[in-house]
C-alpha positions as a Markdown table, in Angstrom:
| # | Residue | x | y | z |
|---|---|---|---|---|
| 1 | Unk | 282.1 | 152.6 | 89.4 |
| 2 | Unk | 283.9 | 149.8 | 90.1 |
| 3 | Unk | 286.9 | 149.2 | 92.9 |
| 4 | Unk | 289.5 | 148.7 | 90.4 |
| 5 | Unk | 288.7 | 152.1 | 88.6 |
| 6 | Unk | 288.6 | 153.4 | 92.1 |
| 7 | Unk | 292.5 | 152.1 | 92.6 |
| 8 | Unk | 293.4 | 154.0 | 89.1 |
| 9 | Unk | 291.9 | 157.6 | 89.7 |
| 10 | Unk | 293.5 | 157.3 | 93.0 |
| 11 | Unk | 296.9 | 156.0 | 91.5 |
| 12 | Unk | 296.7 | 158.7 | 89.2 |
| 13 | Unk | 295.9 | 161.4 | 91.2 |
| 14 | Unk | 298.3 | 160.8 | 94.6 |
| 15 | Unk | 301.1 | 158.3 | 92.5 |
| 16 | Unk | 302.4 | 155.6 | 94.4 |
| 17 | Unk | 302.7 | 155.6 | 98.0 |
| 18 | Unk | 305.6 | 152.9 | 99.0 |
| 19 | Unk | 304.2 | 152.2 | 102.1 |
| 20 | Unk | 305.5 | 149.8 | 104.3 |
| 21 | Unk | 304.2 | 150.4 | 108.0 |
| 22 | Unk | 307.6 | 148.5 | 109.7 |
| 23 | Unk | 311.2 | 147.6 | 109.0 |
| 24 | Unk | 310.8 | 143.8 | 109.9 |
| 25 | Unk | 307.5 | 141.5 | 110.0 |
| 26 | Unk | 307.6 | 141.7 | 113.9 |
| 27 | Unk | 307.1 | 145.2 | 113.9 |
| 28 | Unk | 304.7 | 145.1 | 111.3 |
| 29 | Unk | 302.6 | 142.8 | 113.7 |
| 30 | Unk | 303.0 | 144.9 | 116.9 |
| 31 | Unk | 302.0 | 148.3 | 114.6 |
| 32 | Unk | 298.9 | 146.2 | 114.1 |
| 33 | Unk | 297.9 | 145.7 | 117.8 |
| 34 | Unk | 299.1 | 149.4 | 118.6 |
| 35 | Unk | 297.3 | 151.5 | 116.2 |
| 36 | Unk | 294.0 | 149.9 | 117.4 |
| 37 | Unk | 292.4 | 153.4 | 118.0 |
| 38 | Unk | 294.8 | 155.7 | 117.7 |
| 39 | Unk | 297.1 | 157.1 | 114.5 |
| 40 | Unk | 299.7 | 156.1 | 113.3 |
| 41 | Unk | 302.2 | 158.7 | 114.4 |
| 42 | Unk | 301.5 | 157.9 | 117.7 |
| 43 | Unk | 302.5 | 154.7 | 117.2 |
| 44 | Unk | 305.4 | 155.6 | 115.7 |
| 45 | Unk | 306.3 | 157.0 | 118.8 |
| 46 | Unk | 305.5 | 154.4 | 120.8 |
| 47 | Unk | 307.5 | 151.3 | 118.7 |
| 48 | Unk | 310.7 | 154.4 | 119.0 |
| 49 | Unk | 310.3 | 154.1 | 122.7 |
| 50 | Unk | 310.5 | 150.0 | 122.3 |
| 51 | Unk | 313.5 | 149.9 | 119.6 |
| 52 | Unk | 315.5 | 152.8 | 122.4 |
| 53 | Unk | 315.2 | 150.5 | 125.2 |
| 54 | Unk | 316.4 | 147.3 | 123.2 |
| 55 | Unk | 312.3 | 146.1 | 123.6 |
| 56 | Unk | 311.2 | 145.7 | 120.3 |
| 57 | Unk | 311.4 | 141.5 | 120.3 |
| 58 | Unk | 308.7 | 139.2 | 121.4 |
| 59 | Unk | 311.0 | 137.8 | 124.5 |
| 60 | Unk | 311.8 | 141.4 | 125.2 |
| 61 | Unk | 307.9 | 142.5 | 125.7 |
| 62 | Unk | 307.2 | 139.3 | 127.1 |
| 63 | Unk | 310.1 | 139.5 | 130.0 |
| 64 | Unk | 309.0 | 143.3 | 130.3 |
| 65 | Unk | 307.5 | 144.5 | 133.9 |
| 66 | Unk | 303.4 | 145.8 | 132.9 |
| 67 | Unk | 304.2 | 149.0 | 134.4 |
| 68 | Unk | 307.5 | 149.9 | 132.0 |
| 69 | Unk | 306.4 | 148.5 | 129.2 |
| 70 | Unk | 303.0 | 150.7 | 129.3 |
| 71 | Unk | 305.1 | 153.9 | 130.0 |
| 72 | Unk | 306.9 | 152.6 | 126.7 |
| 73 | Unk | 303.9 | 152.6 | 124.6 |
| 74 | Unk | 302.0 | 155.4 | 126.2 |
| 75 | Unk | 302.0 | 157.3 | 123.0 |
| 76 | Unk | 299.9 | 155.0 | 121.2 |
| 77 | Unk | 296.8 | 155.1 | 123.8 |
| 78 | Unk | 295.2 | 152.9 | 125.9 |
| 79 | Unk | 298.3 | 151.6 | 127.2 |
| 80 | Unk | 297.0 | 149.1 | 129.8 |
| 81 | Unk | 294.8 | 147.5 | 127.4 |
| 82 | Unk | 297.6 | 147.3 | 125.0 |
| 83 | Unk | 300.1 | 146.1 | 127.0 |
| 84 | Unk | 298.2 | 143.3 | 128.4 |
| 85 | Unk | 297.5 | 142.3 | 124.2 |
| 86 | Unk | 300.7 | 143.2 | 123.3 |
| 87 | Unk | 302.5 | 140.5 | 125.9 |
| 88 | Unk | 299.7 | 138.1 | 125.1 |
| 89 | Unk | 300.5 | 138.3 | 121.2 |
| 90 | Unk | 304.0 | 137.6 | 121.7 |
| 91 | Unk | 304.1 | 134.7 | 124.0 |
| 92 | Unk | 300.9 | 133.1 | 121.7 |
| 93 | Unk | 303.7 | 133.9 | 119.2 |
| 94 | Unk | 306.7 | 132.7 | 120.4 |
| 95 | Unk | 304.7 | 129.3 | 121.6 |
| 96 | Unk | 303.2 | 129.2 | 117.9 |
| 97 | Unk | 307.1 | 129.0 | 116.6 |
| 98 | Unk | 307.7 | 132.7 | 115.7 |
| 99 | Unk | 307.7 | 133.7 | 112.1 |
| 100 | Unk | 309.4 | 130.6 | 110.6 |
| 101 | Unk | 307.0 | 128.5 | 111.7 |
| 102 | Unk | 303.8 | 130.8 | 111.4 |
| 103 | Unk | 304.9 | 131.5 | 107.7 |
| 104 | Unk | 304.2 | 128.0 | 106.4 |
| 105 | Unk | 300.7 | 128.2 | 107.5 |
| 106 | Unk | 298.6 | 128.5 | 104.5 |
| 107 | Unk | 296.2 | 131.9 | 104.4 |
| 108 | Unk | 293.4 | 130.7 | 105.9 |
| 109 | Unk | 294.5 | 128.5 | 108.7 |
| 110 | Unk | 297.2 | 131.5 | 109.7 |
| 111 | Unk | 293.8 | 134.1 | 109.5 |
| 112 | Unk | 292.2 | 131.5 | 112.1 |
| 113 | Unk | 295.3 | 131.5 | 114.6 |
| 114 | Unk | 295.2 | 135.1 | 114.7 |
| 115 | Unk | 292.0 | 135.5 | 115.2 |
| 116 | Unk | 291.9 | 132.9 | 118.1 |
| 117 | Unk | 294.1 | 135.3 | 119.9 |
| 118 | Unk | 292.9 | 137.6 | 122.4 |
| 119 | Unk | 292.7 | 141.2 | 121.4 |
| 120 | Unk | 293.2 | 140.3 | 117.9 |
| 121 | Unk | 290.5 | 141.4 | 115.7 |
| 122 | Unk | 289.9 | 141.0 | 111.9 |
| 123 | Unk | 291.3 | 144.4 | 110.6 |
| 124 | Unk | 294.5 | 143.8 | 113.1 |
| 125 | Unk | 294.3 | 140.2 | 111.6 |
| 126 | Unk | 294.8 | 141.3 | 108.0 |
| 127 | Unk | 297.3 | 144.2 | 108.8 |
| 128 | Unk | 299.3 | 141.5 | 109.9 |
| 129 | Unk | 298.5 | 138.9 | 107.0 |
| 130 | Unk | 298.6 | 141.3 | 104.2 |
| 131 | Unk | 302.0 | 143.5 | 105.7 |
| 132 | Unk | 303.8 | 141.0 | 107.6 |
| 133 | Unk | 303.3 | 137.5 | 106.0 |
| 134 | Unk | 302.3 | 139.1 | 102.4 |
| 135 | Unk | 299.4 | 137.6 | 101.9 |
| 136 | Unk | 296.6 | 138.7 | 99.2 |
| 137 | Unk | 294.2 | 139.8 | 101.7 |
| 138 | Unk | 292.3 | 143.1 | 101.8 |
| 139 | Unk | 292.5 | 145.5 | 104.6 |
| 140 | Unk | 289.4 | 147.6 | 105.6 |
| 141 | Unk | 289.6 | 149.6 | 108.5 |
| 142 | Unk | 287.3 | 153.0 | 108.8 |
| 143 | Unk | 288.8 | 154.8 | 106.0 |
| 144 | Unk | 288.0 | 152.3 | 103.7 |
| 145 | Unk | 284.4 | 152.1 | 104.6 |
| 146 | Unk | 283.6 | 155.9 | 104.3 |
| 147 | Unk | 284.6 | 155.9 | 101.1 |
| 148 | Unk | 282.4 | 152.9 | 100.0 |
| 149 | Unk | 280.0 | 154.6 | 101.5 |
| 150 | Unk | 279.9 | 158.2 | 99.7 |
| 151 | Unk | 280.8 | 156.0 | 96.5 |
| 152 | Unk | 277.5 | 154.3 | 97.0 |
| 153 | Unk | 279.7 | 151.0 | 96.9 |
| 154 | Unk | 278.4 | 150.0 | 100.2 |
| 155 | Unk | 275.4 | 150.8 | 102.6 |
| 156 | Unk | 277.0 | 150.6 | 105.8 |
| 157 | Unk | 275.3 | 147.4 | 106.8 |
| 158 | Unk | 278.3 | 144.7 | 105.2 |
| 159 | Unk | 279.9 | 142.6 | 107.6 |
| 160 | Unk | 283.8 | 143.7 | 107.7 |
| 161 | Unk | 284.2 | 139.9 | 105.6 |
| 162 | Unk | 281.5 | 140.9 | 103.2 |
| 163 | Unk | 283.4 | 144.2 | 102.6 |
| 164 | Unk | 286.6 | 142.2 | 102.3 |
| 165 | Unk | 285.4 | 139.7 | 100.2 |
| 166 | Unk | 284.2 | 142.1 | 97.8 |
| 167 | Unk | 287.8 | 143.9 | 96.9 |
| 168 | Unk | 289.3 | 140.5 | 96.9 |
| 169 | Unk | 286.8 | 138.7 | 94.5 |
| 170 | Unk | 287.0 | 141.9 | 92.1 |
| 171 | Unk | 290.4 | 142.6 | 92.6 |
| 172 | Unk | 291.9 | 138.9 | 92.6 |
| 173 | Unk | 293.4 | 137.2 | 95.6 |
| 174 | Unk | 296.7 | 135.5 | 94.5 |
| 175 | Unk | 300.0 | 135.9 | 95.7 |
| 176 | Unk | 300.6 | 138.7 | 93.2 |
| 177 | Unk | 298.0 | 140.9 | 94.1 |
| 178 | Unk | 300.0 | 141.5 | 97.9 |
| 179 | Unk | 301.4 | 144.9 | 96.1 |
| 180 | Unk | 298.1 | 146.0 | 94.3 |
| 181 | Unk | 296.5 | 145.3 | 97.7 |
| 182 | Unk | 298.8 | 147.7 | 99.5 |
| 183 | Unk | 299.6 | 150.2 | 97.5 |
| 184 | Unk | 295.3 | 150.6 | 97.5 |
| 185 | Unk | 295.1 | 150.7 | 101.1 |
| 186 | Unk | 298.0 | 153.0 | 101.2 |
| 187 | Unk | 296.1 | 155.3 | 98.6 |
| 188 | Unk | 292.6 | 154.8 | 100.9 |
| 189 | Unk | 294.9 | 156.3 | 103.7 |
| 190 | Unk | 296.2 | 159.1 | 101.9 |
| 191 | Unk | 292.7 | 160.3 | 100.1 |
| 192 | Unk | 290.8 | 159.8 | 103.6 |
| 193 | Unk | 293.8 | 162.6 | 105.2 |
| 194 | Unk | 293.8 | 164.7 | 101.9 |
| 195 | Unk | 290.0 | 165.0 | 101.0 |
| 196 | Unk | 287.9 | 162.3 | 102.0 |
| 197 | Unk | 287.9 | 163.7 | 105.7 |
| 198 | Unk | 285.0 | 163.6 | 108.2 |
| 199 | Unk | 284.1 | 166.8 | 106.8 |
| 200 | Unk | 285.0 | 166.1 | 103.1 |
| 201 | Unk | 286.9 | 168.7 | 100.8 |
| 202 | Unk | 285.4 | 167.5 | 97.8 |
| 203 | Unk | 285.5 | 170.3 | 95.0 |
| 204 | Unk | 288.7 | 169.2 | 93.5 |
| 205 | Unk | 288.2 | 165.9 | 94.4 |
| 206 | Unk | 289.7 | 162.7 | 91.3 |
| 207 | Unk | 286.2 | 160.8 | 92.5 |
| 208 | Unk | 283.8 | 163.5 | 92.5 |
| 209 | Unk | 282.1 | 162.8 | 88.9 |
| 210 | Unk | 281.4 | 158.9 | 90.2 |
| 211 | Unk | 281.0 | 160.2 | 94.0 |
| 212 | Unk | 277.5 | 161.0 | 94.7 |
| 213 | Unk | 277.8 | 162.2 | 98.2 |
| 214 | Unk | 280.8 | 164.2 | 96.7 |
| 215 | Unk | 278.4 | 165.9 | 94.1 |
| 216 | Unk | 275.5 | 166.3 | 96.5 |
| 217 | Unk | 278.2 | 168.4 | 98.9 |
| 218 | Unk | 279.2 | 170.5 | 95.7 |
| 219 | Unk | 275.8 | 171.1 | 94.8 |
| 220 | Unk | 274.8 | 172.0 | 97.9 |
| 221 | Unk | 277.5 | 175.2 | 98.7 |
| 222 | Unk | 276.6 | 176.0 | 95.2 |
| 223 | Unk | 273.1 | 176.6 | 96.4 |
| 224 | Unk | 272.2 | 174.2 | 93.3 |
């Protein structure tokens, strides 16, 4: 079983998604820091709460009061924590040029910035390469590895780089892979909500013959 023929059965069985998580890059880049821990229509709610008060700009979050601008994201969790990163990330942003300027950076080097900023991790990282700058890299996030997991395509060990390196090397990495790469997390998303739950629904399931957790599951309410 291979990740591409993963992409297909998925493609197949959901059809394309036409995800887009944000109606500019900016937005993009604070979903990233606000759905740490928490789902995404909570952040939904939060970023409404930011675009109602005229707050959804790095100079607006970076001029806001703590207190407010946690009551504004409350929805999304951990509101302290997040507003202390979220006003970080925009004044590292707005000091690093803003978009215009981060956007010439090539891949790597603009992976390395983000990384160097405080409360940005590696999956926030990519969310923001891959859905803001529209880059070729992979996202994985916890979704992604429970199903390489029950596919036996991972053993839980893999570094999240190992994990990422692996779509990109078998998927390709270029500039035209940015659609392939989100329409596939956006599929990851949908199975992990539809079937591939904590608890897994897996009779039915467009994995199940190459799935071996998946067949052990069957088996076993069969009695088999």
């Amino acid at each position: 079983m291979t990740l591409r023929r993963v992409f297909h059965l998925l493609l197949r069985s959901y059809g394309p998604q036409h995800w887009w998580p944000g109606d500019s890059p900016f937005e993009v880049m604070v979903g990233a820091i606000l759905t740490q821990n928490t789902a995404w229509g909570n952040v939904e709610k939060a970023i409404h709460h930011l675009r109602a008060n005229d707050a959804l700009s790095p100079e607006a979050i970076t001029a806001s009061l703590p207190g407010v601008l946690a009551g504004w994201i409350r929805p999304a969790g951990y509101f302290n924590v997040k507003t202390a990163r979220l006003q970080n990330f925009c004044r590292w942003y707005l000091a690093a040029g803003a978009f215009d300027a981060l956007q010439r950076l090539n891949t790597s080097t603009l992976r390395q910035r983000l990384l160097a900023v405080n409360g940005v991790g590696p999956e926030t990282a990519d969310d923001m390469l891959l859905y803001a700058f529209e880059r070729p890299v992979f996202v994985i996030d916890a979704y992604t590895r429970r199903l390489l997991l029950r596919l036996g395509l991972a053993h839980g060990e893999e570094s999240y780089d190992k994990l990422r390196h692996a779509f990109e090397q078998q998927l390709g990495a270029t500039r035209r892979q940015v659609a392939l790469f989100n329409e596939y997390h956006a599929l990851i998303v949908m199975h992990a909500k539809v079937r591939c739950r904590k608890t897994p629904l897996c009779r039915g399931c467009c994995l199940l013959r190459n799935c071996p957790h998946g067949r052990h599951e069957v088996g076993t309410a069969r009695g088999d």
